[in-house]
C-alpha positions in Angstrom: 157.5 -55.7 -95.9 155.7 -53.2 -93.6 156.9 -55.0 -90.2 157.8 -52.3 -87.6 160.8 -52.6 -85.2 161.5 -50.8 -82.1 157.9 -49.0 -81.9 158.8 -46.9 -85.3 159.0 -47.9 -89.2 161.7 -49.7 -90.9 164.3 -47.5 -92.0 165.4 -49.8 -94.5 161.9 -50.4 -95.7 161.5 -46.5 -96.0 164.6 -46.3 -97.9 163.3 -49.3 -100.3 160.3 -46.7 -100.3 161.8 -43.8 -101.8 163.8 -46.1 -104.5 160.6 -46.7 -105.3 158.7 -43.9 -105.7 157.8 -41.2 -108.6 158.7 -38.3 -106.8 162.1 -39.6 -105.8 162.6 -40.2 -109.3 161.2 -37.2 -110.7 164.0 -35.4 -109.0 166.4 -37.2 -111.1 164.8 -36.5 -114.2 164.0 -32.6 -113.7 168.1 -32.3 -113.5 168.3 -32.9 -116.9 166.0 -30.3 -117.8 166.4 -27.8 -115.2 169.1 -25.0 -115.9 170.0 -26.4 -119.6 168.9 -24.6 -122.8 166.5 -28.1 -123.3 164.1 -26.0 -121.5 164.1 -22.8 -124.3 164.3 -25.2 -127.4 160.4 -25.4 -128.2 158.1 -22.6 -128.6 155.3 -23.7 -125.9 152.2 -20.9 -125.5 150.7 -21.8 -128.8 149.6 -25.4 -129.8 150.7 -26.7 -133.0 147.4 -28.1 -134.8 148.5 -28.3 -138.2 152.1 -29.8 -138.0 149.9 -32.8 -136.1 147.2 -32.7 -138.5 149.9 -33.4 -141.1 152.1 -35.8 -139.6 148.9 -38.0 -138.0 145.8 -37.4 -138.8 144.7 -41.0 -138.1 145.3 -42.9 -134.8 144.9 -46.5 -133.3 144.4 -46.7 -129.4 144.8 -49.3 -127.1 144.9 -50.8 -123.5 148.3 -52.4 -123.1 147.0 -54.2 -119.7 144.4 -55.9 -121.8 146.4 -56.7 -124.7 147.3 -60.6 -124.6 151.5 -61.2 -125.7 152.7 -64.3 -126.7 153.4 -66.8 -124.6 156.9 -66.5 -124.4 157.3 -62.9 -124.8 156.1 -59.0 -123.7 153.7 -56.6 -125.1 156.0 -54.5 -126.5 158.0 -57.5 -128.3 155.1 -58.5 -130.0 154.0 -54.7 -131.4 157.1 -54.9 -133.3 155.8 -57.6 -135.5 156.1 -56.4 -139.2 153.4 -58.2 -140.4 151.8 -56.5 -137.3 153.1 -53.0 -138.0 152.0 -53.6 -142.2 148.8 -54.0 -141.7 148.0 -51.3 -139.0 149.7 -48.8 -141.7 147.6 -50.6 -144.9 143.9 -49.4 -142.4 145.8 -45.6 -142.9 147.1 -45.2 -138.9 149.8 -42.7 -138.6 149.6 -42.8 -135.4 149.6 -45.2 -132.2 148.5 -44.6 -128.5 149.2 -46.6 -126.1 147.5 -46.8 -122.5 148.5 -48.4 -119.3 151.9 -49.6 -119.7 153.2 -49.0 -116.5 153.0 -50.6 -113.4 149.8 -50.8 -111.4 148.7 -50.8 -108.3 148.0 -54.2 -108.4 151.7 -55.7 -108.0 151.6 -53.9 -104.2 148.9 -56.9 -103.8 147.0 -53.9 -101.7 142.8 -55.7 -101.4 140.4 -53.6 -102.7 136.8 -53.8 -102.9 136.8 -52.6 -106.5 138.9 -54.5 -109.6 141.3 -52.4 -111.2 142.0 -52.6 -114.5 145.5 -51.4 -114.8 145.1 -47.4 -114.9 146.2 -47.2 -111.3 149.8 -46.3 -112.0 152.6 -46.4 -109.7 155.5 -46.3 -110.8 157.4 -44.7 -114.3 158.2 -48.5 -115.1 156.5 -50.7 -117.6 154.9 -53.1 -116.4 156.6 -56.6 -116.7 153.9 -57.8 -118.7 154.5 -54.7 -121.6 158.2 -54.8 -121.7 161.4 -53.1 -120.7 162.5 -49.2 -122.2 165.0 -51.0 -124.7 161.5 -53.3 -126.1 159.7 -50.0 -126.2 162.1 -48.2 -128.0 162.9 -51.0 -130.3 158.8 -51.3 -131.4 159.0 -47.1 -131.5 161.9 -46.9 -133.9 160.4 -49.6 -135.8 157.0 -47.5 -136.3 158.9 -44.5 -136.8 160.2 -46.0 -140.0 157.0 -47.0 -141.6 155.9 -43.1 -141.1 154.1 -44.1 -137.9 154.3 -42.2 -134.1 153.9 -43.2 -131.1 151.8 -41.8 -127.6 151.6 -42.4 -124.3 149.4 -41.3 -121.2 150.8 -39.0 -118.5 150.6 -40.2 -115.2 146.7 -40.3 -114.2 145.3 -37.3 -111.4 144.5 -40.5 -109.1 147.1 -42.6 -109.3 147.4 -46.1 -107.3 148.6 -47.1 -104.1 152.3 -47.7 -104.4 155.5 -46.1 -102.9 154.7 -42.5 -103.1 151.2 -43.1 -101.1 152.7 -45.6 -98.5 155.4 -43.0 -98.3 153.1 -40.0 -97.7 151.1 -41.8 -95.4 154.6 -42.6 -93.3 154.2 -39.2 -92.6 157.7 -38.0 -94.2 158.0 -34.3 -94.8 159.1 -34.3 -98.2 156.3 -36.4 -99.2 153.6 -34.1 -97.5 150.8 -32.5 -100.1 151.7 -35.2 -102.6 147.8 -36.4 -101.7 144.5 -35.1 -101.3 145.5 -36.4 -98.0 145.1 -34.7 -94.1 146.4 -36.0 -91.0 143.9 -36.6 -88.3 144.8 -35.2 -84.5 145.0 -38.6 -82.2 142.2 -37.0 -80.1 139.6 -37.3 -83.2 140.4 -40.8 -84.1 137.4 -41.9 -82.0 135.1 -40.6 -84.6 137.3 -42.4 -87.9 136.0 -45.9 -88.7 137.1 -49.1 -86.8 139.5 -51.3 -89.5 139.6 -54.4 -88.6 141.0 -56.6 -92.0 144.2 -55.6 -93.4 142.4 -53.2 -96.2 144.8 -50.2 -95.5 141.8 -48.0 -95.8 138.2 -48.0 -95.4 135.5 -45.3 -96.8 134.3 -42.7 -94.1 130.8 -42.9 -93.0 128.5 -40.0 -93.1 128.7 -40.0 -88.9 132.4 -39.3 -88.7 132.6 -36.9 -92.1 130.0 -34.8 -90.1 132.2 -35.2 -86.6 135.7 -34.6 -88.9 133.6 -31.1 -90.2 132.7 -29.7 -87.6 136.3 -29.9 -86.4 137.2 -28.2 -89.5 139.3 -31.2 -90.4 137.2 -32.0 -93.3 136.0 -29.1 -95.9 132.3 -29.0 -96.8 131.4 -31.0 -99.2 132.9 -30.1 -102.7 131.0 -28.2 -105.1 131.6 -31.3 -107.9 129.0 -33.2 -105.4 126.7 -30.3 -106.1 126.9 -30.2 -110.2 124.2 -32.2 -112.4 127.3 -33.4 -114.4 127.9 -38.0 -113.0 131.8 -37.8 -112.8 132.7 -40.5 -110.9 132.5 -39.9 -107.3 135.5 -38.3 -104.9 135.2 -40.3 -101.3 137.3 -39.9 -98.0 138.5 -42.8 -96.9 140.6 -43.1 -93.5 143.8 -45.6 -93.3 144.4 -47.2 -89.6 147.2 -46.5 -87.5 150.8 -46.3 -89.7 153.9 -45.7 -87.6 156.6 -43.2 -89.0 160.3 -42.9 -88.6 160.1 -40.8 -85.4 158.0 -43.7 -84.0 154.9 -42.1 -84.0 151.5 -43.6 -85.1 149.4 -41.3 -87.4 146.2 -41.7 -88.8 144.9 -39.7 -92.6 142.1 -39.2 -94.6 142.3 -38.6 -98.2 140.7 -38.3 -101.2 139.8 -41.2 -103.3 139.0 -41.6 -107.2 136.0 -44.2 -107.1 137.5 -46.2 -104.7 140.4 -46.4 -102.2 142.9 -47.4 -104.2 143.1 -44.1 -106.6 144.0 -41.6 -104.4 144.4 -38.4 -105.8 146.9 -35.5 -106.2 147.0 -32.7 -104.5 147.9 -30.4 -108.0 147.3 -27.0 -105.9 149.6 -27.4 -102.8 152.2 -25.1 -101.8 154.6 -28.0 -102.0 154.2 -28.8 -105.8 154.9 -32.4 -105.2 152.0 -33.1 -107.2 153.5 -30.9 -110.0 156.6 -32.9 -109.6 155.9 -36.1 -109.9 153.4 -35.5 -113.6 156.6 -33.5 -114.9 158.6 -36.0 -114.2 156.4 -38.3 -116.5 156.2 -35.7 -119.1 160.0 -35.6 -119.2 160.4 -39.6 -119.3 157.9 -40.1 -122.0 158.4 -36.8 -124.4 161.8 -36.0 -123.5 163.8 -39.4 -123.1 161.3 -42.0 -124.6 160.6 -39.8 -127.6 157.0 -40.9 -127.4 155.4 -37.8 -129.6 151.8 -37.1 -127.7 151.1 -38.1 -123.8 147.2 -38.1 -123.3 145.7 -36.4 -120.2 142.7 -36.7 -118.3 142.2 -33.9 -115.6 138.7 -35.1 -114.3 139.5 -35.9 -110.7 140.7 -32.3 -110.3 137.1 -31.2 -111.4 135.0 -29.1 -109.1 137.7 -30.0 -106.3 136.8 -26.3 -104.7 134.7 -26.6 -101.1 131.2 -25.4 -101.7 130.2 -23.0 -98.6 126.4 -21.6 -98.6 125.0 -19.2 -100.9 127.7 -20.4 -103.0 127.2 -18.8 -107.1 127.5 -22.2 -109.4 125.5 -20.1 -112.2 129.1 -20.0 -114.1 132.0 -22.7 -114.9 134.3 -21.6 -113.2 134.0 -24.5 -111.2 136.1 -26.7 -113.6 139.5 -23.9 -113.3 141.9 -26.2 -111.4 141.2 -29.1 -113.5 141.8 -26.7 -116.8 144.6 -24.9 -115.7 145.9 -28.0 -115.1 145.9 -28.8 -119.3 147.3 -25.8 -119.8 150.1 -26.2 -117.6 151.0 -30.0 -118.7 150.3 -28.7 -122.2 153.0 -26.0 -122.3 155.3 -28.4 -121.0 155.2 -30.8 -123.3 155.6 -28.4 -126.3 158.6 -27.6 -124.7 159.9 -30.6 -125.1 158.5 -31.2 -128.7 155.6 -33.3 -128.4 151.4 -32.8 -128.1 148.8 -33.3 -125.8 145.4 -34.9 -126.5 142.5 -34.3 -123.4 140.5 -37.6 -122.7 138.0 -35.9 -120.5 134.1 -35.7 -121.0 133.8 -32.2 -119.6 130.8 -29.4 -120.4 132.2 -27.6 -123.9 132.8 -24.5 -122.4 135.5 -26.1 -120.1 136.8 -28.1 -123.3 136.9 -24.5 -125.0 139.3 -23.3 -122.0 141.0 -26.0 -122.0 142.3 -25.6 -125.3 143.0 -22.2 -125.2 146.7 -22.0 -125.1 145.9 -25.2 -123.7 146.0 -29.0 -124.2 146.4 -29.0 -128.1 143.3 -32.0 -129.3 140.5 -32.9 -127.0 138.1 -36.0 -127.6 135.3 -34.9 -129.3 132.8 -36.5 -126.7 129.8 -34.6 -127.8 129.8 -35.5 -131.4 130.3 -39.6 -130.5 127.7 -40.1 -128.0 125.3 -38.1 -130.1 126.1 -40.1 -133.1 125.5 -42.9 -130.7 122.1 -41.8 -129.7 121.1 -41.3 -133.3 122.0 -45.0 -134.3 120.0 -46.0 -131.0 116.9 -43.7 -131.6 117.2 -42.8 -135.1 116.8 -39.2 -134.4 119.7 -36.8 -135.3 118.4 -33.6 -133.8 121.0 -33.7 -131.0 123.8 -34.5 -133.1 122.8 -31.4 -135.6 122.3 -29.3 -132.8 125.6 -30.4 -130.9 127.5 -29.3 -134.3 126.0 -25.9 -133.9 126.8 -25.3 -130.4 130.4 -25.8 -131.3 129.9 -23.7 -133.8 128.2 -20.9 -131.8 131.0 -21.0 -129.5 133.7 -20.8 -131.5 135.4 -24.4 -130.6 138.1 -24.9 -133.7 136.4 -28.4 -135.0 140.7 -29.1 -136.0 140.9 -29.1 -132.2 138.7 -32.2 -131.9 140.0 -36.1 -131.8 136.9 -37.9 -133.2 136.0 -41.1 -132.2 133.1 -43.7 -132.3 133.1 -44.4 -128.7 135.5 -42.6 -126.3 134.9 -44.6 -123.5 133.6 -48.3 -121.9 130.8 -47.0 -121.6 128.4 -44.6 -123.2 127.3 -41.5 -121.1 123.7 -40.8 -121.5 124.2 -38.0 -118.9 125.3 -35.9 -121.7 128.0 -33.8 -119.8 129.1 -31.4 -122.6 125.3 -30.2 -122.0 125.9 -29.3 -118.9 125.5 -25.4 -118.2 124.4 -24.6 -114.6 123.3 -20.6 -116.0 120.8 -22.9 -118.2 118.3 -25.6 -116.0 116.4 -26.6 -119.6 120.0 -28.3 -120.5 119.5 -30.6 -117.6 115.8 -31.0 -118.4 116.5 -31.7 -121.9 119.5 -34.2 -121.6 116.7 -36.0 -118.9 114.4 -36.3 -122.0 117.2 -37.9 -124.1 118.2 -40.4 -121.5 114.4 -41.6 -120.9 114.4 -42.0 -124.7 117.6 -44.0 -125.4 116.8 -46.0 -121.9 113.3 -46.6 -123.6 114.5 -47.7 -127.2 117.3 -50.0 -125.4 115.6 -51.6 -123.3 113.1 -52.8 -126.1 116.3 -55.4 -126.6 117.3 -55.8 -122.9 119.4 -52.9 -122.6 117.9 -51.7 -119.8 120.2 -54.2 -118.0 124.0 -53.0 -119.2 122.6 -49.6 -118.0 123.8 -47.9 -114.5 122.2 -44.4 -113.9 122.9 -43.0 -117.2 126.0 -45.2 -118.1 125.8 -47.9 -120.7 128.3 -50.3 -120.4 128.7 -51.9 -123.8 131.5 -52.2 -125.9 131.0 -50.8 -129.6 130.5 -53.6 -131.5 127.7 -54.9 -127.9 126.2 -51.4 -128.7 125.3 -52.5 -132.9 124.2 -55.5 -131.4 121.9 -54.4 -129.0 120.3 -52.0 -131.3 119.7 -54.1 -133.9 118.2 -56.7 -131.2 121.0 -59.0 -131.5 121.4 -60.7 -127.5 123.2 -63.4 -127.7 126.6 -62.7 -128.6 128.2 -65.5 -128.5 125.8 -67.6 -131.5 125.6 -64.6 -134.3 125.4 -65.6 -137.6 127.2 -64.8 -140.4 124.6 -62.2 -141.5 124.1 -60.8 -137.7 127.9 -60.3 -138.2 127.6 -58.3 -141.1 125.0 -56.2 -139.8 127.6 -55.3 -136.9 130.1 -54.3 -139.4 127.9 -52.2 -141.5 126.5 -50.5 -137.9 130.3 -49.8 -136.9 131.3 -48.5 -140.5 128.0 -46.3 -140.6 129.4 -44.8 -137.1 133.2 -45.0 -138.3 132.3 -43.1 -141.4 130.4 -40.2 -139.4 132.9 -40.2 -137.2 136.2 -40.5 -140.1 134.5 -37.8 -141.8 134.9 -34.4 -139.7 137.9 -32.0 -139.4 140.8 -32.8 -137.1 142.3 -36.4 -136.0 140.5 -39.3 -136.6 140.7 -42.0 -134.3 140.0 -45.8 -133.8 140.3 -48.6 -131.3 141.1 -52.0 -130.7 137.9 -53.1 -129.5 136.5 -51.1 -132.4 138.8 -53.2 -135.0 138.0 -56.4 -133.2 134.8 -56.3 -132.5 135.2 -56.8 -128.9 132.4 -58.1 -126.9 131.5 -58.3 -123.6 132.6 -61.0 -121.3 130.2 -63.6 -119.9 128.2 -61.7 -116.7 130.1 -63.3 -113.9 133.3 -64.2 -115.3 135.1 -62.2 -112.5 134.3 -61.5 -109.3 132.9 -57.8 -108.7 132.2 -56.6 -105.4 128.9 -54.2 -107.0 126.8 -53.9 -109.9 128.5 -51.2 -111.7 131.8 -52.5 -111.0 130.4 -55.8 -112.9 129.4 -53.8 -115.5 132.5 -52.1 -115.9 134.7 -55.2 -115.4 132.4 -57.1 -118.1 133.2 -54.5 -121.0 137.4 -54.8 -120.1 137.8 -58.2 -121.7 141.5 -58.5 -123.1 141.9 -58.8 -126.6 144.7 -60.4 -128.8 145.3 -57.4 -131.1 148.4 -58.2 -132.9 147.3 -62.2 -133.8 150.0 -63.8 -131.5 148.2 -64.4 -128.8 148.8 -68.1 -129.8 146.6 -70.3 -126.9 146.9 -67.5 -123.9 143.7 -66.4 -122.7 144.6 -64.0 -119.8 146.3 -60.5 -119.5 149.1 -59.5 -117.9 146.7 -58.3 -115.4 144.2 -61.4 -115.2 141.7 -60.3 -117.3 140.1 -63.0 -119.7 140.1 -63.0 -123.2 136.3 -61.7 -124.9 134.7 -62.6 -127.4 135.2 -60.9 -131.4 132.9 -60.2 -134.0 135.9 -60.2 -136.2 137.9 -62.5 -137.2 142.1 -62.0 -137.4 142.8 -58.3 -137.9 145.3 -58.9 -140.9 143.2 -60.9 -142.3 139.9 -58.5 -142.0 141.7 -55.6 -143.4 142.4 -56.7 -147.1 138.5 -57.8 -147.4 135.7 -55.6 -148.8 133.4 -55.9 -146.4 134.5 -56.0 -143.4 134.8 -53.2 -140.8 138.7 -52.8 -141.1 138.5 -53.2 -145.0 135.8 -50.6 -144.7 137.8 -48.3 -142.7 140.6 -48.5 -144.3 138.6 -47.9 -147.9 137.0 -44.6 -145.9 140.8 -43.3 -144.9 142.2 -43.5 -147.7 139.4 -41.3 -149.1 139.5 -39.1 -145.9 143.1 -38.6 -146.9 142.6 -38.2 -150.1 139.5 -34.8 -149.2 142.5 -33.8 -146.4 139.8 -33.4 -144.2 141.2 -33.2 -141.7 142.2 -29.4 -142.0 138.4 -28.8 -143.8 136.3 -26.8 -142.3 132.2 -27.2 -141.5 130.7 -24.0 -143.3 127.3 -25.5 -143.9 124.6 -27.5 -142.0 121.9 -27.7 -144.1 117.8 -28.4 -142.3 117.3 -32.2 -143.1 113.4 -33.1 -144.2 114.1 -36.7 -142.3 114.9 -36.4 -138.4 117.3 -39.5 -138.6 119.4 -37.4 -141.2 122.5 -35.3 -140.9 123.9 -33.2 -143.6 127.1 -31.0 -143.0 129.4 -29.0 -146.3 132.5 -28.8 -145.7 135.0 -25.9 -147.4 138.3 -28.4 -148.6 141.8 -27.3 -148.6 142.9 -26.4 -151.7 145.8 -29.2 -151.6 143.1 -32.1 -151.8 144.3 -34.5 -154.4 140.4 -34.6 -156.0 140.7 -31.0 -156.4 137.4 -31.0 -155.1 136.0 -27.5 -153.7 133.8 -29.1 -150.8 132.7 -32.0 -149.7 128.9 -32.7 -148.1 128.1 -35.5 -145.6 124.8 -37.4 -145.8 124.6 -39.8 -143.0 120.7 -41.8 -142.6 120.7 -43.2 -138.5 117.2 -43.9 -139.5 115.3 -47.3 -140.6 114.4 -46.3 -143.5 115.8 -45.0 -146.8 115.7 -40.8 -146.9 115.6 -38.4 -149.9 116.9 -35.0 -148.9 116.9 -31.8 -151.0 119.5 -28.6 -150.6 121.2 -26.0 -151.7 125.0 -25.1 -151.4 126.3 -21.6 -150.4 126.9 -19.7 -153.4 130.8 -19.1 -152.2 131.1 -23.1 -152.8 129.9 -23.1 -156.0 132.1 -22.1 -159.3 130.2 -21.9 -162.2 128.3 -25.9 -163.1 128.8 -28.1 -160.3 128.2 -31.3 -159.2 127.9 -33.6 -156.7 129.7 -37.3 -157.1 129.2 -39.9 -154.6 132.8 -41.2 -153.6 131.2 -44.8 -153.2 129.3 -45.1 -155.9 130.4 -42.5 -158.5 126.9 -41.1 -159.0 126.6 -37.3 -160.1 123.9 -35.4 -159.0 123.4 -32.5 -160.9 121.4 -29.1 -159.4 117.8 -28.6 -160.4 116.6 -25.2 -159.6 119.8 -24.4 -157.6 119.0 -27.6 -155.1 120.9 -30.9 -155.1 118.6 -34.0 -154.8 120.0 -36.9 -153.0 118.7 -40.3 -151.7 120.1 -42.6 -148.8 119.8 -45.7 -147.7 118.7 -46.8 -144.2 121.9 -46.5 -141.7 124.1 -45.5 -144.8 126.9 -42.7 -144.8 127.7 -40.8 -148.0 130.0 -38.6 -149.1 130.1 -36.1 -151.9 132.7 -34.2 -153.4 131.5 -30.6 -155.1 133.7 -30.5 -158.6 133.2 -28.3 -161.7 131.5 -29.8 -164.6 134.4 -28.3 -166.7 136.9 -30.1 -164.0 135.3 -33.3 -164.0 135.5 -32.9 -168.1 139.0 -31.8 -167.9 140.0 -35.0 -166.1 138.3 -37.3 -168.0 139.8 -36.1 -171.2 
């Protein structure tokens, strides 16, 4: 495909390019927004938390590159299952994201030391393995009935290397600023790597970055380099010798997401290609796929400013492009009529920007991984003090999407810490990671751990804490003690204002694959391959055992998903029990006004004020969740603006009532065990029973 003829590119290659390519075909789709009164319909500075909070307070998320079809069909045929669609409505979802749909990187067949796992878009297509836009809009209409909606993922900051990269690196002018990507004068190539294999780009060594900076064709290094926050790293890499139209051979650098087959956009040029080419994705998927919420992760852009010396990191400004860049996707999606949820695990003060006239939900990454370290360690002091940090600054908790884990792997780092004005945060979230790294590797988790990542999948996680190893020979009982560890984290997490939201590999129980399975070029990127097993979410699988994508089928905890959901016991039957009472409290739109001191460190208690439209016509509701190992009786009081008249408490599980003694409410909890109580009247409760 990329021969060259007569010293110079293929013109008709170049022209197959631009067929190709997002940018091309963002042009086509900005026409039928730009100049019509589409563009004035929706009211776009102000997000709109409540119509969402109404309409899907509970989601489902998934990987469509991992999700295994049936043999015979696509991803997108088989979501449309009723039996399928039934039960995900029976758990309580109202809503369903979906993630990697379109087509990766990986159909360009361009080697790569690194694996990817099908988050390198290219291209506004589905993937052939999801489906076509007719499948897609089939499975949407079909969800829409049952009262469900349905998200997508805009196109990621570091896409793959498809038509719009091969294109830029052609050298054409309407494709300059697209990347993170700088053309280097013939007289420097001397000091850019040799490539000698047909990798179309190799990472630059430290000798010819320093050679490239002091020719001021490189900036200094960037100031995200400089920050005590992990985000994966931002590399130059150099591509050999492409020829252009005009027959000249031209060698670039450019920026590169992990590896060199994510390069990144370039959101602040003068050109606004990169600008372009994510409207034209927020058009496709808001505007003429009718999806309702595109998710949107802005990391890459973070700390992209050059540092230069003396430089004042003492504030956060540091994390402006990658914010501004919410706020501008944001605005532009509520003009069209649809939300935006933030994926990213950034320091809360950038989250807090973000969502000011911002993105309108953001993953509530603080609250999850210090749940997480409380079920590891069975101390909850950072998960009571992340609650009144929020708090303290003012975040709207409706704001949050809460999840058990946000990510494949858990971040020990503890980046919503992260304050550079305050060196004790980086001291203290040091102190947590020796801790967790301590009580995991009592169990041999020392060995899913790289830096302060822990790769294990949610259900791996339960495992590992409770000492369970071997994965693949639990026992019925092991198996129930996974399920109760994912309710006990499900519950916490179900529990809290704003959206609620699960996954597949939470609802399956997905396990790791077997170490070795694929081939991984370092440790992390085994590690990170090893917790992307696919998964048959939907039961029709039938005998495949590969995605769309190659990746193997893992192991489950959990046994069919329909199945699973109409048993007591079980995780989904569980969940599904704990929505419909989450539903039932609305809270959702409640609102933290209490965290009472616990007497047991592995113990959280939060009040919550209800809305007044609960259907218990319950006042408030208080959470008492035990992370520790052993049973914990707690004692407190309840703000006097809570209580009308004789109240009491009643357990929603069990239907006990605790009645105050000396203005105090005495409670007792079993190890690991969530509860929630509902604050009624005596005269109510009376009143009903009669």
């Amino acid at each position: 495909m990329e021969s060259e003829i007569m010293g110079r590119a293929n013109p008709g290659y170049v022209q197959w390019l631009e067929k190709q390519a997002m940018l091309t075909t963002s042009e086509k789709f900005s026409t039928v927004v730009s100049g019509t009164n589409l563009f004035w319909l929706g009211p776009y500075e102000k997000p709109r938390v409540e119509m969402m909070l109404n309409i899907a307070p509970v989601w489902l998320t998934f990987d469509a590159a991992r999700t295994i079809p049936a043999s015979t069909s696509s991803v997108a045929l088989v979501l449309q299952s009723d039996s399928y669609l039934r039960t995900i409505q029976e758990i309580g979802i109202r809503g369903i994201h979906i993630e990697s749909m379109r087509e990766s990187g990986a159909i360009w067949g361009s080697p790569t030391v690194q694996r990817q796992l099908g988050d390198d878009t290219v291209s506004y297509l589905f993937s052939k393995g999801f489906g076509d836009e007719k499948s897609f809009d089939n499975f949407l209409r079909k969800a829409n009935k049952r009262g469900m909606i349905v998200g997508d993922a805009v196109v990621p900051f570091a896409t793959g290397r498809g038509a719009d990269y091969f294109l830029s690196a052609r050298g054409l002018e309407s494709y300059k600023g697209l990347y993170c990507m700088i053309e280097v004068p013939r007289e420097l190539w001397k000091n850019l790597p040799e490539i000698t294999t047909r990798t179309r780009a190799v990472l630059v060594d430290d000798v010819s970055l320093r050679a490239l900076r002091r020719a001021r064709i490189l900036p200094p290094p960037l100031v995200r380099e400089s920050l005590e926050i992990p985000l994966t790293p931002l590399n130059w890499y150099a591509t050999d010798v492409v020829q252009g139209l005009d027959g000249n051979g031209r060698r670039f650098v450019y920026l590169g997401h992990g590896s060199e087959a994510r390069p990144v956009l370039n959101w602040n040029d003068p050109s606004k290609n990169a600008r372009r080419l994510v409207s034209g994705s927020l058009i496709q998927q808001i505007g003429m796929l009718h999806a309702a919420m595109t998710s949107v992760s802005v990391s890459p852009l973070y700390g992209l400013e050059p540092s230069y010396p003396n430089a004042d990191l003492t504030g956060l400004g540091v994390g402006d492009t990658a914010v501004q860049a919410a706020r501008d996707i944001a605005q532009e999606v509520r003009r069209y009529g649809g939300w935006t949820f933030l994926q990213d695990n950034l320091p809360l003060p950038n989250i807090k920007a973000a969502t000011e006239s911002g993105v309108d939900f953001a993953v509530n990454h603080s609250f999850s991984t210090a749940a997480e370290y409380a079920y590891a360690t069975g101390d909850a002091s950072m998960l009571t003090q992340s609650l009144f940090t929020v708090l303290q600054m003012g975040i709207d908790q409706k704001r949050f999407i809460n999840r058990i884990q946000p990510e494949p792997y858990i971040d020990f780092s503890f980046p919503f810490m992260f304050n550079p004005a305050q060196k004790r945060n980086s001291k203290m979230s040091k102190r947590y990671l020796e801790v967790v790294q301590q009580k995991m590797s009592v169990t041999g988790g020392d060995v899913f751990f790289h830096g302060s990542k822990l790769y294990l999948t949610p259900a791996a996680f339960v495992a590992n804490v409770q000492g369970i190893r071997d994965y693949r020979k639990m026992t019925k009982e092991q198996r129930q003690s996974v399920s109760d560890g994912l309710t006990l984290l499900g519950h916490t997490q179900a529990m809290q204002p704003g959206i609620f939201m699960l996954s597949a590999d939470e609802l399956l129980g997905v396990l790791p694959l077997q170490a070795g399975v694929l081939e991984y070029s370092t440790e992390e990127d085994a590690l990170r391959q090893n917790v992307a097993g696919a998964y048959d979410l939907t039961s029709r699988g039938g005998n495949n055992i590969l995605s769309e994508i190659g990746l193997p089928k893992a192991p489950t905890v959990f046994d069919d998903l329909e199945t699973e959901v109409r048993m007591v016991e079980t995780f989904a039957g569980n969940m599904r029990r704990i929505i419909k009472l989450r539903e039932a409290l609305s809270m959702q739109t409640s609102t933290v006004v209490q965290i009472p001191k616990a007497k047991n460190r592995g113990v959280l208690i939060q009040v919550f004020q209800l809305s007044p439209k609960n259907s218990l016509k319950a006042t408030a509701a208080v959470n008492v969740i035990n992370f520790g190992e052993l049973a914990a009786a707690e004692e407190f009081s309840l703000l006097k603006t809570l209580i009308n008249g004789n109240v009491e408490l009643e357990d929603l599980q069990t239907g006990e009532k605790v009645s105050q003694v000396h203005g105090e409410f005495s409670v007792s909890v079993p190890p690991r065990t969530a509860r929630t109580y509902v604050v009624r009247s005596v005269e109510q409760v009376s009143n009903d029973l009669n």
